[in-house]
C-alpha positions as CSV (number, residue, x, y, z in Angstrom):
1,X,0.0,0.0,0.0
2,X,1.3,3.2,-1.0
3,X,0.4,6.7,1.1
4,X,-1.0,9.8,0.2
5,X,2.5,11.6,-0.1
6,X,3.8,8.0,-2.0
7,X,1.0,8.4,-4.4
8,X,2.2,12.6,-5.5
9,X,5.3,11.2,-5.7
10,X,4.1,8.7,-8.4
11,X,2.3,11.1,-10.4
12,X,4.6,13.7,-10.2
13,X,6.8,11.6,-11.8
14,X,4.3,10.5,-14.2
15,X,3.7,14.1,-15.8
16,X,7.6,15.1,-15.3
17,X,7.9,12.0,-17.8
18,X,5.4,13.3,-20.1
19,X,6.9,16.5,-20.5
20,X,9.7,16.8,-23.3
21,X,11.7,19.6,-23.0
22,X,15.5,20.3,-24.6
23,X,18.0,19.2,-21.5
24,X,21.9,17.6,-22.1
25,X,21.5,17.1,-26.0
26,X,19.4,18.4,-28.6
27,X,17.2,15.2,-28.2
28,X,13.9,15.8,-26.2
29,X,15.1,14.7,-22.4
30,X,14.2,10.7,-21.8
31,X,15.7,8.1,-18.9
32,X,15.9,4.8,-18.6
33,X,13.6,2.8,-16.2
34,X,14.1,-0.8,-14.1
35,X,11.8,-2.5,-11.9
36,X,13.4,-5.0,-9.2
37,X,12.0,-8.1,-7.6
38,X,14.0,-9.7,-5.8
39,X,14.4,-12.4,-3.2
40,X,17.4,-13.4,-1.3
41,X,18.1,-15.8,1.6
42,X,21.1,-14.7,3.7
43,X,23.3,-17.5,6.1
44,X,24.7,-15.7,9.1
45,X,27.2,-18.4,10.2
46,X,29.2,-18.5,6.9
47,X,27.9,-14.9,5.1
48,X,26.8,-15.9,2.2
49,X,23.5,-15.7,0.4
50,X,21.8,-16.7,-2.6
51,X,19.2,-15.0,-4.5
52,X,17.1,-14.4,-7.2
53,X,15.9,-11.4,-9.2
54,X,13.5,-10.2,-11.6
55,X,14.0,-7.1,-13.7
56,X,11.6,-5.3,-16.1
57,X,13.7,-2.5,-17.7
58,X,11.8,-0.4,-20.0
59,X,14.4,1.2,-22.9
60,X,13.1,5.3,-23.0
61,X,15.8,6.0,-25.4
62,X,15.7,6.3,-29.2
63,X,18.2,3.8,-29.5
64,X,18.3,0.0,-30.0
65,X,19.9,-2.1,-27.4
66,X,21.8,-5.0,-28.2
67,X,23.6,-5.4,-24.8
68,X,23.3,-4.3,-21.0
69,X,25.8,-4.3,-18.6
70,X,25.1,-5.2,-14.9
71,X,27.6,-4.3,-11.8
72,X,28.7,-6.9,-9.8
73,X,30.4,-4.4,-6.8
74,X,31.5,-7.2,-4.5
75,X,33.6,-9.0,-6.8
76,X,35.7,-5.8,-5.7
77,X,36.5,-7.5,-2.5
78,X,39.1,-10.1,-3.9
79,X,43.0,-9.9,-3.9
80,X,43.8,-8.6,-7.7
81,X,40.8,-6.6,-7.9
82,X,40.9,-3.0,-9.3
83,X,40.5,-2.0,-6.1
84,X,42.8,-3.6,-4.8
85,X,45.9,-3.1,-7.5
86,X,44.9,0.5,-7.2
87,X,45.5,1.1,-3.3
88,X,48.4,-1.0,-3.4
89,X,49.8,1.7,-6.5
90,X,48.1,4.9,-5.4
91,X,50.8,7.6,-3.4
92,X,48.0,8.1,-1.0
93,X,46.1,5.1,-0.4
94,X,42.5,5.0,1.9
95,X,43.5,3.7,5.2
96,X,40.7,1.9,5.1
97,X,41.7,0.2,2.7
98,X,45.4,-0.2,2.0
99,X,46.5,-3.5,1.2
100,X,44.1,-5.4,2.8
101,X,42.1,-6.6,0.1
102,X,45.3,-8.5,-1.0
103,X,45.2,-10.2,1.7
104,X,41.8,-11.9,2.1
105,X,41.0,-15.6,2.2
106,X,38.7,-17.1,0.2
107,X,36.6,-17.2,3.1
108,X,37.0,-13.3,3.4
109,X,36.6,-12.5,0.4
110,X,33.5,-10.7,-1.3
111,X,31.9,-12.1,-4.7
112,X,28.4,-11.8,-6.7
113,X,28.4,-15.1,-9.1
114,X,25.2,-15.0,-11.5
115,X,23.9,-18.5,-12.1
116,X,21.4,-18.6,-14.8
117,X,20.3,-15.3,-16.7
118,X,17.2,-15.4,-19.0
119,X,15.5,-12.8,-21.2
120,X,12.1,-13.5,-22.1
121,X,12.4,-17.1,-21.0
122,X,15.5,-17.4,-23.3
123,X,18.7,-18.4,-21.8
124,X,21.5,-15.3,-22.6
125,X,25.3,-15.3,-23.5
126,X,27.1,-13.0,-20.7
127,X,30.9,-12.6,-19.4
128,X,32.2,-11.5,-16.1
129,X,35.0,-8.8,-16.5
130,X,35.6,-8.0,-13.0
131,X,32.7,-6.2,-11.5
132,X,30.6,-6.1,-14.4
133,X,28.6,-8.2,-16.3
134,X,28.6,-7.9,-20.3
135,X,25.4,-9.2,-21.4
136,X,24.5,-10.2,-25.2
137,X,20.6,-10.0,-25.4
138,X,18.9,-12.5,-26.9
139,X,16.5,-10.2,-29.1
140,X,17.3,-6.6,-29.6
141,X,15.4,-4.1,-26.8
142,X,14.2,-1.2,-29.5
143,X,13.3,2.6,-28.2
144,X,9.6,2.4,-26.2
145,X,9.7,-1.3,-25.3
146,X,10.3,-3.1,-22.5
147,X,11.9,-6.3,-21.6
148,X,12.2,-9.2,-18.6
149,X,15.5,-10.4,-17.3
150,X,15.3,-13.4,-14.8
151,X,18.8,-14.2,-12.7
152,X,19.8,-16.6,-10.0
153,X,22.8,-15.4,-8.2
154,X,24.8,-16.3,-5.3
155,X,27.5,-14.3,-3.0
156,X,29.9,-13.7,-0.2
157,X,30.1,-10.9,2.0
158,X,33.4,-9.6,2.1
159,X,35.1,-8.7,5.2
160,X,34.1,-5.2,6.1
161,X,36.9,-2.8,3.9
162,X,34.9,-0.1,2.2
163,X,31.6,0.7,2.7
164,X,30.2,-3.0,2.3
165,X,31.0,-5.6,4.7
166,X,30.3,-7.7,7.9
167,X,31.5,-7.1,11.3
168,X,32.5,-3.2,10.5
169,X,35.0,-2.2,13.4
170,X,32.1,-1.0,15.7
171,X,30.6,-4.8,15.7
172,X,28.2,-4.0,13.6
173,X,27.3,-7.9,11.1
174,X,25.8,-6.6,8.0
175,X,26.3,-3.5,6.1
176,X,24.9,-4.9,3.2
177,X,25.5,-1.8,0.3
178,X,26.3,-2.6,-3.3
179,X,25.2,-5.9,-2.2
180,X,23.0,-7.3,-5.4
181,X,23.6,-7.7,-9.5
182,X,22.8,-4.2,-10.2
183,X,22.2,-2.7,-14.1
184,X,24.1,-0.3,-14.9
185,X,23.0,3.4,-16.1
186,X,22.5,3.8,-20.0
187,X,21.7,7.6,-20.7
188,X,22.2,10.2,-23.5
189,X,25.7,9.4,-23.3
190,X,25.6,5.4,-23.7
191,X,26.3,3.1,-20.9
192,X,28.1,4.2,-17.9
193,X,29.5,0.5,-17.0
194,X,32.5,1.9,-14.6
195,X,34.4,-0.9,-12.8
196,X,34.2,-0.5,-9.2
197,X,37.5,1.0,-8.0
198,X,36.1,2.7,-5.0
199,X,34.7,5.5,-5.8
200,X,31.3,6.4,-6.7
201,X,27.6,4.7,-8.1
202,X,24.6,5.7,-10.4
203,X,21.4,3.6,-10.8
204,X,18.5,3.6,-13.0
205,X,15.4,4.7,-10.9
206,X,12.7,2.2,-10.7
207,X,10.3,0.3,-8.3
208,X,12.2,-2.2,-5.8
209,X,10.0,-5.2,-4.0
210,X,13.0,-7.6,-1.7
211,X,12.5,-9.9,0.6
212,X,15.2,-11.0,2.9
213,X,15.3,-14.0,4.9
214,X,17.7,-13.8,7.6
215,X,18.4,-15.6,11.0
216,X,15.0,-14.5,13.4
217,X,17.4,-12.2,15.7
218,X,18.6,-10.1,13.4
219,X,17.2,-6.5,13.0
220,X,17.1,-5.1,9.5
221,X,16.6,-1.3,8.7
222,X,17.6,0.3,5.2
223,X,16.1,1.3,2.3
224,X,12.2,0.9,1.7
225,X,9.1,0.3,3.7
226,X,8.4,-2.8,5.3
227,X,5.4,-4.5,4.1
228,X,5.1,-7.2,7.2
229,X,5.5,-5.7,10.0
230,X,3.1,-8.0,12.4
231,X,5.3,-10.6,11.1
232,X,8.6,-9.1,12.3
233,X,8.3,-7.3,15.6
234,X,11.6,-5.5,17.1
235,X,9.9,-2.2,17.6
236,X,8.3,-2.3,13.6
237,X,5.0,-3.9,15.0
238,X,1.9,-1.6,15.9
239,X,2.0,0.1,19.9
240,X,1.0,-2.5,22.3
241,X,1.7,-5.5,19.9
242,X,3.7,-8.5,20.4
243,X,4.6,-11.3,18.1
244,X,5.7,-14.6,18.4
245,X,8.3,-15.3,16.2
246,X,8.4,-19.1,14.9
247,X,11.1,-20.8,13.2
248,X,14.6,-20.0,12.9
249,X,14.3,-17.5,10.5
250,X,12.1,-14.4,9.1
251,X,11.2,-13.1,5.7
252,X,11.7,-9.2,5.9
253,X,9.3,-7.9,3.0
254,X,10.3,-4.2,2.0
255,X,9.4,-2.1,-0.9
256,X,10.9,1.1,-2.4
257,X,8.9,3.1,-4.8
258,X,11.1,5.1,-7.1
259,X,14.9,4.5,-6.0
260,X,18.2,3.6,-7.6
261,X,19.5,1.8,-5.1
262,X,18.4,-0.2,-2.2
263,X,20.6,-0.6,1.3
264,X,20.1,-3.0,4.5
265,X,21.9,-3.9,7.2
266,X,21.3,-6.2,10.1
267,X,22.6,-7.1,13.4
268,X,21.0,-8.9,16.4
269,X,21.9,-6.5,19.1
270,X,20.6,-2.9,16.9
271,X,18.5,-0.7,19.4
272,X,15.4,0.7,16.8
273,X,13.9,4.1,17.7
274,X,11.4,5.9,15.6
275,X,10.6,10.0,15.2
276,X,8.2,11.4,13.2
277,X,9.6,14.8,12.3
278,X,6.9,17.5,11.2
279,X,6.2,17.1,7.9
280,X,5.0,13.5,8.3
281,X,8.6,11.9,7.4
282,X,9.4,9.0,9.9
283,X,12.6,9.0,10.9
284,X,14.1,5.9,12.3
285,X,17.9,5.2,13.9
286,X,19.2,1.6,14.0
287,X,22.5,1.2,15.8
288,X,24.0,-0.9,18.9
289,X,23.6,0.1,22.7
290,X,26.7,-1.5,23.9
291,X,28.3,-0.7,27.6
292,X,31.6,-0.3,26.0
293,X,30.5,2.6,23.5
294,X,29.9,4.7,26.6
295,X,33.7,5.6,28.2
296,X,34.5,7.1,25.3
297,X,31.6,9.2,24.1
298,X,28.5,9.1,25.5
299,X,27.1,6.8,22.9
300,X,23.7,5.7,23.8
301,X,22.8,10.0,24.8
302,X,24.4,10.8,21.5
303,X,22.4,8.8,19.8
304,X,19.1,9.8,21.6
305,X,19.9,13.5,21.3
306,X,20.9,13.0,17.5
307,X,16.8,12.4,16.7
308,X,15.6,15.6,17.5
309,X,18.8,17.2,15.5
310,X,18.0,14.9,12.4
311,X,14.5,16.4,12.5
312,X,16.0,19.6,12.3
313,X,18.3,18.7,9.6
314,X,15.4,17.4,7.6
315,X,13.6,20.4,8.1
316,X,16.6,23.0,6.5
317,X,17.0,20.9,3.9
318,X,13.2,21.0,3.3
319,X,13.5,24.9,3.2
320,X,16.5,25.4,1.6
321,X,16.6,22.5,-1.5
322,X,13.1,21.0,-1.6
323,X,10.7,18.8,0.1
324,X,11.4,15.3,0.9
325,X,9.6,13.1,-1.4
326,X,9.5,9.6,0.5
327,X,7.7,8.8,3.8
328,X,11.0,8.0,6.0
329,X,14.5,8.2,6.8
330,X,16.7,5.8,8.5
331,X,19.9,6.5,10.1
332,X,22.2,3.2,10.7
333,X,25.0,2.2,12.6
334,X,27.3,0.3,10.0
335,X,29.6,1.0,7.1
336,X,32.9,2.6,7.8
337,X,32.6,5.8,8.1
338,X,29.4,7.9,6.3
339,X,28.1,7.3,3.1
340,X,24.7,7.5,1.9
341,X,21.6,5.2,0.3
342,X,18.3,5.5,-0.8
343,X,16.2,6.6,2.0
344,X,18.8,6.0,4.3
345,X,22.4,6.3,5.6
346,X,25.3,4.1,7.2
347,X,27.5,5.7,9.6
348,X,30.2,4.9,12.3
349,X,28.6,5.6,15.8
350,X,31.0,5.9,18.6
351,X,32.0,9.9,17.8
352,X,31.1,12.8,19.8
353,X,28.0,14.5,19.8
354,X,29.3,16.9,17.1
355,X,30.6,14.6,14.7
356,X,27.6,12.7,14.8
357,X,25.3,15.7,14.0
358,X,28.4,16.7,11.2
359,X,28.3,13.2,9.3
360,X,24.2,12.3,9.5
361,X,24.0,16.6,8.1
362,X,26.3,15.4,4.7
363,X,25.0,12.2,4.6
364,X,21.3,13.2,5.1
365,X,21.8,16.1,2.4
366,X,22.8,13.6,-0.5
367,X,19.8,12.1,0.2
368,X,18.9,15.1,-2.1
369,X,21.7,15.8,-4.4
370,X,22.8,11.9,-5.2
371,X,19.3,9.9,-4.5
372,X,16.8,12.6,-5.7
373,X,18.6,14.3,-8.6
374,X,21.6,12.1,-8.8
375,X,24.0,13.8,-10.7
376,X,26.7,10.9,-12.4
377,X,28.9,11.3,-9.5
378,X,32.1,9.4,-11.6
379,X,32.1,12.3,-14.2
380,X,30.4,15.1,-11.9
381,X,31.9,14.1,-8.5
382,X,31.8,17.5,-7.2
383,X,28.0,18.6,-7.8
384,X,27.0,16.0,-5.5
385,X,29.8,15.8,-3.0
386,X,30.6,19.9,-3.3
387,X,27.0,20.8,-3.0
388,X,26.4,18.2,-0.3
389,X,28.9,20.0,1.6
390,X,28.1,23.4,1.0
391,X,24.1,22.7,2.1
392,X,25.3,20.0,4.9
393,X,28.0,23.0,6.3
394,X,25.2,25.3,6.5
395,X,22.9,23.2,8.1
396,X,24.9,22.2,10.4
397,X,26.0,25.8,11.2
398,X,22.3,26.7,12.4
399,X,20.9,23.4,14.5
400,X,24.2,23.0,16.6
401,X,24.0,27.0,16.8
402,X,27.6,27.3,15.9
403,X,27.5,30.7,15.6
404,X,30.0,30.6,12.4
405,X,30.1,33.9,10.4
406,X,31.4,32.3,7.6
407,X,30.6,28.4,7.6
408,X,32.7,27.6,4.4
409,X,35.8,29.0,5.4
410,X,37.2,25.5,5.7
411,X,36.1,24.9,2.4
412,X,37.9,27.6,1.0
413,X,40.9,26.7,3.1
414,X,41.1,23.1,1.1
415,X,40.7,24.6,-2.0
416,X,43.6,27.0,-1.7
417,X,45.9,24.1,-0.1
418,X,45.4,22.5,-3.5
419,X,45.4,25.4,-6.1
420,X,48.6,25.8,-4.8
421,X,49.9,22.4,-3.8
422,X,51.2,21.7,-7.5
423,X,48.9,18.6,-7.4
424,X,45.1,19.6,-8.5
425,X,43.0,18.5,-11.5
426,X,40.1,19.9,-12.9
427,X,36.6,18.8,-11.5
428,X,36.3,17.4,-14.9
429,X,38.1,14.4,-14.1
430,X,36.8,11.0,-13.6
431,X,36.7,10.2,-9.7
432,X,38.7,7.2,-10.7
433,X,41.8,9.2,-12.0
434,X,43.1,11.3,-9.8
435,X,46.5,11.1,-9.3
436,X,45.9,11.5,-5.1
437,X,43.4,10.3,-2.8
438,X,43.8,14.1,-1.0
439,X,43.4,15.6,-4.6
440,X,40.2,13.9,-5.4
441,X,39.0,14.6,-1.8
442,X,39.8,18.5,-2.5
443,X,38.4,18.7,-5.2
444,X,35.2,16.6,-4.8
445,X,34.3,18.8,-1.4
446,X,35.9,21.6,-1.2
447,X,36.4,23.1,-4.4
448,X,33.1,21.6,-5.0
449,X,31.1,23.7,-1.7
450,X,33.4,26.6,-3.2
451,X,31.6,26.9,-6.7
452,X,28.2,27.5,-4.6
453,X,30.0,29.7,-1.8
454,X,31.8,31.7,-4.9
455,X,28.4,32.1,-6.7
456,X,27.1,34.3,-3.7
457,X,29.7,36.5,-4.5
458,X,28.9,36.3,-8.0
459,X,24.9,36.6,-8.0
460,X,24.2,37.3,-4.6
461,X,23.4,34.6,-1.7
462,X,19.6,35.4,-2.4
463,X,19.4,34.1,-6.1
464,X,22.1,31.1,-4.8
465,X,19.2,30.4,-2.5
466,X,16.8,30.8,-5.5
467,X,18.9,28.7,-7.8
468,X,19.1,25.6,-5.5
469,X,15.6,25.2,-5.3
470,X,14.5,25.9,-8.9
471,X,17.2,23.4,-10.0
472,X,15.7,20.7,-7.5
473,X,12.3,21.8,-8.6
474,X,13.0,21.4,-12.3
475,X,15.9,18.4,-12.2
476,X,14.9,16.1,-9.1
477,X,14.7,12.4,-10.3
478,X,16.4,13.3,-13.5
479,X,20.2,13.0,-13.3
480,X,21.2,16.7,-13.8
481,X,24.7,17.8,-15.7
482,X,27.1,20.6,-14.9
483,X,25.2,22.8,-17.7
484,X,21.8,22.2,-16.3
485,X,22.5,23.6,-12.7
486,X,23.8,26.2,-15.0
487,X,21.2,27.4,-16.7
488,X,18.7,27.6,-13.9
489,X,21.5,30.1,-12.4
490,X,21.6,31.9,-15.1
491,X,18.0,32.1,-15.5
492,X,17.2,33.4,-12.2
493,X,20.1,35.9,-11.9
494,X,19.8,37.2,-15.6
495,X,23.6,36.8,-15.1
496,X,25.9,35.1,-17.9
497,X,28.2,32.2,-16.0
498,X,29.5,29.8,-18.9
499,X,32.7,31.2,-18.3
500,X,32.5,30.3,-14.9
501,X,31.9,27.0,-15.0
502,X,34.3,26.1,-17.4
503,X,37.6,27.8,-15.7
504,X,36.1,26.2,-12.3
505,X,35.3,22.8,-13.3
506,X,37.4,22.1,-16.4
507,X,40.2,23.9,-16.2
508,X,43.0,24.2,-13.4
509,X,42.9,28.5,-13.5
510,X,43.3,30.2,-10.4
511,X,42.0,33.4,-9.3
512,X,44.7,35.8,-7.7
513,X,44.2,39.6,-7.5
514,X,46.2,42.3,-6.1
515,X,46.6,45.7,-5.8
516,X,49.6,46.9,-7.8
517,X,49.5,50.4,-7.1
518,X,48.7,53.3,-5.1
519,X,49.1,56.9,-5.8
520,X,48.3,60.1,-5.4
521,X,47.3,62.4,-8.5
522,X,46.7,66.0,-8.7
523,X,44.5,65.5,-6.0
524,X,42.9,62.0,-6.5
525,X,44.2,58.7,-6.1
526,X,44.8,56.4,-8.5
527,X,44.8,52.4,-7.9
528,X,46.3,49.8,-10.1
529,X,45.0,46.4,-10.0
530,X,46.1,43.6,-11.6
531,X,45.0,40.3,-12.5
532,X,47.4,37.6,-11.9
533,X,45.4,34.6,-12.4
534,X,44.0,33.0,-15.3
535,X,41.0,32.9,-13.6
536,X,38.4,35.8,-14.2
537,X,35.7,37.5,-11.6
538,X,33.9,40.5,-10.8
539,X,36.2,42.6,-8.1
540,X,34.5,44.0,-5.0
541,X,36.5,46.8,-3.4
542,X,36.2,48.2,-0.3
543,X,38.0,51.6,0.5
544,X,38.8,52.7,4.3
545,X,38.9,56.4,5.1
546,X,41.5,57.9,8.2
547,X,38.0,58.7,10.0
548,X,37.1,55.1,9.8
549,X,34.2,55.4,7.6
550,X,34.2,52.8,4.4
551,X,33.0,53.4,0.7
552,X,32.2,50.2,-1.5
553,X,33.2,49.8,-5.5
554,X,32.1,47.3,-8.1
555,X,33.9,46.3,-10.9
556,X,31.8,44.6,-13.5
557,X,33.4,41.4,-15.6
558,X,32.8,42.2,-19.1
559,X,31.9,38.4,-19.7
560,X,29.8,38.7,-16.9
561,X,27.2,40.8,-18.7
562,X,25.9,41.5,-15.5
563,X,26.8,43.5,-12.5
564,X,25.7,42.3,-9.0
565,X,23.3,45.2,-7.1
566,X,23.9,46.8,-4.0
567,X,27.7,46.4,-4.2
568,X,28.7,49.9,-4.1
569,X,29.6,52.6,-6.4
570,X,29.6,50.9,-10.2
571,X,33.2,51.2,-12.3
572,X,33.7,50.5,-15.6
573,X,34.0,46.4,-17.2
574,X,36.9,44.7,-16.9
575,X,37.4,42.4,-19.6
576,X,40.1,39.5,-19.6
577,X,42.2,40.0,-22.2
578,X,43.5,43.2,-20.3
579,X,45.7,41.8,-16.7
580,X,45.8,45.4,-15.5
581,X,42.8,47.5,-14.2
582,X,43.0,51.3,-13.4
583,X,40.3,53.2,-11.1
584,X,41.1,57.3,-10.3
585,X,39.5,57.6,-6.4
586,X,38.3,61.4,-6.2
587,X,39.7,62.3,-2.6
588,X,43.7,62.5,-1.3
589,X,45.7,59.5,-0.7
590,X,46.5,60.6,2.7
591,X,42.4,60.4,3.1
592,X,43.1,56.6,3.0
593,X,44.4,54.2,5.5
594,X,42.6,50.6,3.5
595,X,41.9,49.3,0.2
596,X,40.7,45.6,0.4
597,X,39.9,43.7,-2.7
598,X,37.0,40.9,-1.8
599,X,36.4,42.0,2.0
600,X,33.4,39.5,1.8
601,X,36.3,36.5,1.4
602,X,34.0,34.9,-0.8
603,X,35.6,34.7,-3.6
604,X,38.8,32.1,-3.9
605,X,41.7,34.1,-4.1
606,X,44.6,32.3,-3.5
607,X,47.1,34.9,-3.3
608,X,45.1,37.1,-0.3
609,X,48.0,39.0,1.0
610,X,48.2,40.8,-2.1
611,X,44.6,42.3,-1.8
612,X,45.3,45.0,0.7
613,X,46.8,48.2,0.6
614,X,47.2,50.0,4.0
615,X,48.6,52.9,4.5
């Protein structure tokens, strides 16, 4: 059964699908769709489960498919793996991860192994190349039709590493993520079959129905709504309920309308608590109240107190993206650190107070950027990591009342670490290809939460506010690009920003200003500036007077074709192609004791001792 607010959802989706209108190509906009049943029976004494699944993937595109590919992420988890020959070669490996893949038995290991895979009844030709699965079809899928695909598959969770895994270094069994034969995204670009190196994910959306059977003690949370709760109990079942629970194990029925993904994990000792925030969304926190948790950090308090912050959370983002589209939420003890699933999140619990609230804020606020408008976070890593930060900063800024004038200021710190380190790459790059773990991490966050702090000094914070939630208004549940999020900004500033986003994204120019010159002329002063990056912007200057008063100038970009209001006094357009600047100030140097280029610190200068003259 599917709620009121499920039901808007639905047809919501129904009339954005309708609706043809020019987006990445100069085809009208389509998307792929799949549809998952699936059933899996998991053994808790040796980790492995088998399963089977049926697909129904409908082919929106005008083109005829004569192959899919399907991701096969645990097969990750073996000694010789990408994975693992890339952090055993990378300068900077994950210390999560090291060399301990390498290192695995074969009963540590992870694997997915497909038994049998039909189409339409008919048996299909298919090859393993690491974690993906090449798949011949039997008859060709044209444009508008739909086809079945019907696998039995079997596998091994690994030993927790990254992400996936059992017995996670908090105790936690099953941190089951990436866990299932999972199609890969086919869009205007072709198919996006990445190997899993350990990095990022995209999924087709569609309906998912599983059923897990699992040992009777285990608790499951994760993606989804559970369909049998009488059967199940553990805090699920109605108020003033109890069931008896028969057998040795349970069937968990769950399903997920309109995800691309789908997340559990399970473990016999999880604690469940349940809030229903105000807008209707149930929140729920799985994790484990265990005695030793509680030296260190106050575990089981953290963990109550985190609700009623999670609500709030929920809440900004609400306000300041979009509204939540599913019914619930579930924060989970698991995984190995933070990262985030459809309708739900795994993180590492024993932390303080503070880094609790700090990693369920990001993680919550990709529930938005990556599982509701799900940018392709291997080629456009820093839309959904970057603007996860920059929302998840700001959040976090106003429920733990930090007081923070400027929230992103460690943002901009990373960024100008690597603009000068010798070591960045443009945003461009695959996530896979970075030379340096730090270098992809830099760029991904903090460079990324810098492109959305930057725009406010570009357009103003009030159309940056404006722009987030017409671009999740027009793009949610339709895998926005770089030149989409673009566009809306552009539309609701009136301001031109192509040149923006390509030096930020896909170019390594820096932006360095300074003031070259001050002197006194008849009796005026006259200020040199200079541009010493390749970089481009609109300069904000800020004049001090001896009697402490201040006087504000704005220099327009000519590119820009657009000057910012309320910024001061207006001076003439810059353009590029000219590195030097010149602005006569009518009143005597010695009237002066300040000029400041960018007092705001918004924009990303990474030369700042060069923008201040004192005198």
């Amino acid at each position: 059964m599917i709620n009121m607010k499920s039901q808007w959802l639905f047809i919501g989706l129904c009339i954005c699908t309708a609706i043809t209108s020019l987006a990445q190509n100069t085809t009208s906009y389509w998307q792929q769709h799949v549809d998952y049943k699936m059933e899996v029976d998991v053994n808790v004494k040796d980790y492995t489960y088998t399963g089977t699944q049926e697909l129904e993937y409908t082919n929106n595109s005008p083109d005829t498919l004569n192959q899919v590919f399907y991701h096969l992420f645990f097969n990750a988890f073996q000694p010789g793996s990408d994975m693992d020959v890339r952090s055993r070669t990378i300068k900077d490996p994950d210390g999560r991860v090291g060399d301990r893949i390498s290192k695995l038995s074969d009963k540590e290991i992870g694997f997915l192994k497909v038994e049998t895979l039909k189409q339409n009844n008919k048996e299909l030709d298919y090859k393993v190349v690491g974690t993906v699965l090449q798949v011949n079809l039997a008859q060709p899928l044209l444009p508008g039709e739909k086809t079945k695909f019907n696998m039995k598959f079997n596998g091994q969770v690994p030993v927790q590493i990254r992400r996936s895994g059992r017995n996670n270094a908090e105790g936690v069994a099953l941190s089951m993520t990436q866990w299932y034969p999972k199609l890969a995204e086919y869009d205007f670009e072709g198919w996006h079959a990445d190997p899993y190196i350990g990095r990022e994910f995209q999924g087709v959306w569609g309906d998912f129905d599983v059923k897990i059977t699992i040992d009777k003690d285990y608790i499951l949370g994760g993606t989804g709504y559970l369909q049998n709760p009488q059967e199940i109990g553990y805090g699920y079942e109605k108020e003033g309920t109890k069931v008896k629970r028969k057998g040795k194990k349970l069937t968990w029925h769950f399903n997920a309308p309109q995800v691309h993904d789908f997340t559990w994990a399970a473990d016999p000792e999880f604690v469940h608590d349940s809030r229903v925030a105000k807008d209707g969304t149930v929140l729920h926190f799985l994790y484990k109240d265990k005695p030793a948790y509680e030296k260190e950090n106050n575990f089981t308090e953290n963990w109550k107190n985190l609700q009623s912050k999670t609500e709030d959370l929920l809440l900004y983002f609400n306000e300041h993206i979009g509204e939540y589209p599913y019914d619930q939420y579930s924060v989970i003890q698991g995984g190995d650190g933070g990262m985030e699933y459809a309708m739900c999140t795994l993180i590492t619990g024993n932390r303080s107070f503070g880094s609790l609230v700090g990693v369920t804020a990001h993680e919550m606020a990709h529930a938005w950027f990556q599982h509701i408008l799900a940018t392709n976070e291997s080629k456009h890593e820093w839309m959904d990591e970057g603007f996860t930060t920059y929302i998840s900063t700001l959040a976090q800024n106003e429920v733990l009342s930090e007081g923070k004038e400027n929230p992103l200021s460690g943002a901009y710190r990373g960024y100008t670490y690597l603009a000068n380190s010798g070591a960045e790459q443009p945003q461009s790059t695959h996530a896979d290809r970075y030379h340096l773990n730090q270098a992809y991490g830099l760029a991904a966050y903090s460079k990324g939460a810098v492109f959305l702090g930057q725009l406010e000094y570009l357009i103003g914070k009030e159309n940056v506010s404006k722009t987030l939630k017409q671009y999740y208004k027009e793009w949610k549940f339709k895998h926005p690009t770089p030149n989409d999020f673009k566009r809306v900004a552009e539309k609701v500033s009136g301001a031109q920003l192509d040149w923006y986003l390509t030096d930020w994204t896909q170019t390594t120019n820096t932006i360095d200003y300074s003031i070259e010159n001050v002197e006194a002329k008849n009796q005026n002063t006259v200020v040199t500036l200079k541009r010493n990056g390749q970089m481009p912007m609109p300069i904000e200057l800020r004049v001090t007077f001896t009697n402490g008063k201040t006087q504000d100038f704005y220099i327009p970009l000519q590119m820009m074709y657009w000057q910012k209001p309320n910024t001061g006094e207006l001076g003439e357009t810059w353009s590029w192609a000219n590195p030097n600047y010149e602005m006569t100030l009518m009143l005597a140097k010695d009237q002066i004791s300040k000029i400041e280029i960018d007092p705001s610190q918004k924009m990303a200068d990474i030369k700042r001792d060069n923008n201040v003259f004192e005198n």
